[in-house]
Structures are given as C-alpha cells and as structure tokens.
C-alpha positions as CSV (number, residue, x, y, z in Angstrom):
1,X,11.0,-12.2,-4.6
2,X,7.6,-13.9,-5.1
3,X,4.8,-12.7,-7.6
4,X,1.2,-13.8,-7.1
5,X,-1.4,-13.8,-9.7
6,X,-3.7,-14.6,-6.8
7,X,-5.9,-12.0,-5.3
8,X,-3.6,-9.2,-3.3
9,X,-4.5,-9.6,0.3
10,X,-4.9,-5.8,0.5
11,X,-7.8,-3.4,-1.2
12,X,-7.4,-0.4,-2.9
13,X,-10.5,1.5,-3.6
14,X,-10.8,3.6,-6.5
15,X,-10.0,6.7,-5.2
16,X,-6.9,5.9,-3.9
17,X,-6.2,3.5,-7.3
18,X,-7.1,7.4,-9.1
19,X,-4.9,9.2,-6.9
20,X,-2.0,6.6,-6.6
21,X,-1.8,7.0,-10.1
22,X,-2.0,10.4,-10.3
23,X,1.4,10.4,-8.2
24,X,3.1,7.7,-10.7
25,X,2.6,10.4,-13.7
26,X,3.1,13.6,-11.9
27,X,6.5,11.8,-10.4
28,X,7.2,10.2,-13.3
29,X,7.8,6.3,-11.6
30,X,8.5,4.0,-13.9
31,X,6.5,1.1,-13.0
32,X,8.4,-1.8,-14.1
33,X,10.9,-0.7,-11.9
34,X,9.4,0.8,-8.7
35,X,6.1,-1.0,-7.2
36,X,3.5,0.4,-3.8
37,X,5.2,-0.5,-0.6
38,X,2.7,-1.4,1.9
39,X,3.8,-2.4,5.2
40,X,4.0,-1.6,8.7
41,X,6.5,0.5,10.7
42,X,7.0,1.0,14.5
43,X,5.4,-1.3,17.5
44,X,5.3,-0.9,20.8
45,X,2.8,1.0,23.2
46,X,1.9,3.5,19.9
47,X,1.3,0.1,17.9
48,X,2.3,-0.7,13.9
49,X,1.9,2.4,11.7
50,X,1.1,1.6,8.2
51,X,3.5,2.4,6.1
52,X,2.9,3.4,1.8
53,X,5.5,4.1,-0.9
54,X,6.9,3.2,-4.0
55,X,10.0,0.8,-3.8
56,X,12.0,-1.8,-5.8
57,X,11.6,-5.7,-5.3
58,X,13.5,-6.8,-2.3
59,X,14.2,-10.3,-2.1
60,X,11.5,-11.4,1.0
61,X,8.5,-9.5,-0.8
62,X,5.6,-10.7,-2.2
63,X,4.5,-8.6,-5.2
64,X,0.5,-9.1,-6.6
65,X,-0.2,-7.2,-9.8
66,X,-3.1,-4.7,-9.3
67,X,-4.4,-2.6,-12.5
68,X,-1.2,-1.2,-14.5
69,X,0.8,-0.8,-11.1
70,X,2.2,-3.8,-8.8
71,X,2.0,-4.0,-4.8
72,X,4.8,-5.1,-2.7
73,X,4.7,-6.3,0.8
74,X,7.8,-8.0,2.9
75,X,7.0,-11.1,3.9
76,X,7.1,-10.4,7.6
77,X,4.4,-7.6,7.2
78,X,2.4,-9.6,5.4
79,X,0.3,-10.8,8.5
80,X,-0.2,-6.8,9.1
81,X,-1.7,-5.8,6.5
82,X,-3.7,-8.9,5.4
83,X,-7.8,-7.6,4.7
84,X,-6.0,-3.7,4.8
85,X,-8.3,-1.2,2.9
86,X,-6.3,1.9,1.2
87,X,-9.3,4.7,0.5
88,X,-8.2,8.3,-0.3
89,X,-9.8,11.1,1.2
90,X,-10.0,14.8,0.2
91,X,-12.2,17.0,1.6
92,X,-12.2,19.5,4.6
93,X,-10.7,17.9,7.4
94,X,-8.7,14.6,5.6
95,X,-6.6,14.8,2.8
96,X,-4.4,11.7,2.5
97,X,-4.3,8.0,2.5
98,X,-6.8,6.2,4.7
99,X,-5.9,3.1,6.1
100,X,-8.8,0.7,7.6
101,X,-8.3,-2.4,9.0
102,X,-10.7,-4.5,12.1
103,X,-8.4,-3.2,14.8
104,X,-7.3,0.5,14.0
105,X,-7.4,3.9,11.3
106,X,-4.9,5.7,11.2
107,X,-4.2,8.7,8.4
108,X,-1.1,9.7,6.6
C-alpha cells in the first residue's frame, strides 16, 4: 500500500465530493477504515467500465488523501483512470455518477 500526498491523478468535482459524502454519513463508513475505489472493470469488445466504491487498502493500491475522505486505486488500473473526472448528476434524465475521460462517458 502506497499513500501520496501528491496530487490524486483523478478529479472529483463538488457535486459528486457533496454527494460522496452524503453516502459516507447516511451509510455510516468509517473513513479511516474504508476509502473510494476507483478503478476499471471488464475489457474486451464492450471496453473497461469504471468502476466506484468504498473499500479497504489492499496491498497494490495507491491511496491520495482528498478532502476528509481518501481515494484508492490498484496499481494496475492506475493507467485507466489517470485525468478521470467524477461529476454527479441529478436531474431528469441522469441521476448517478458521471465518469468523463478523453476516450469515453459512461453512467452508473
């Protein structure tokens, strides 16, 4: 396990800081314990799906401290997400986590 005080190689706007914060109180996840999982999941012909949770420290992540929560990505998916923006939507079509990158968007 690796913690960065350098900059985290994702961004998190302030919508979905708000909202991924709301879910830590309404859940009750105690952040010195559990940290947001970003990574990738899948391949393939449908390509990588982006992948968000809250997770322990596994030995091959990086952590970077952001605000009062920390974000955790494998090593291997680092390449993946590197320059990822997390936005939060909510209106009348999208509700959910955005993800935008230079090469796809995808919701969840």
């Amino acid at each position: 396990m690796s913690f960065f005080n350098e900059e985290c190689p994702i961004t998190i706007t302030s919508n979905a800081i708000e909202h991924i914060r709301t879910i830590l109180q309404q859940k009750s996840i105690n952040t010195n314990l559990y940290g947001l999982r970003v990574g990738v999941k899948g391949g393939g012909c449908g390509g990588a799906s982006p992948l968000l949770g809250f997770d322990t420290v596994k030995e091959n992540d990086h952590c970077y401290m952001l605000k009062d929560f920390s974000v955790i990505v494998e090593k291997k998916h680092l390449m993946y997400v590197l320059g990822l923006e997390i936005d939060y939507e909510d209106n009348g079509e999208i509700k959910g986590f955005v993800f935008n990158n230079p090469n796809e968007k995808a919701v969840v």
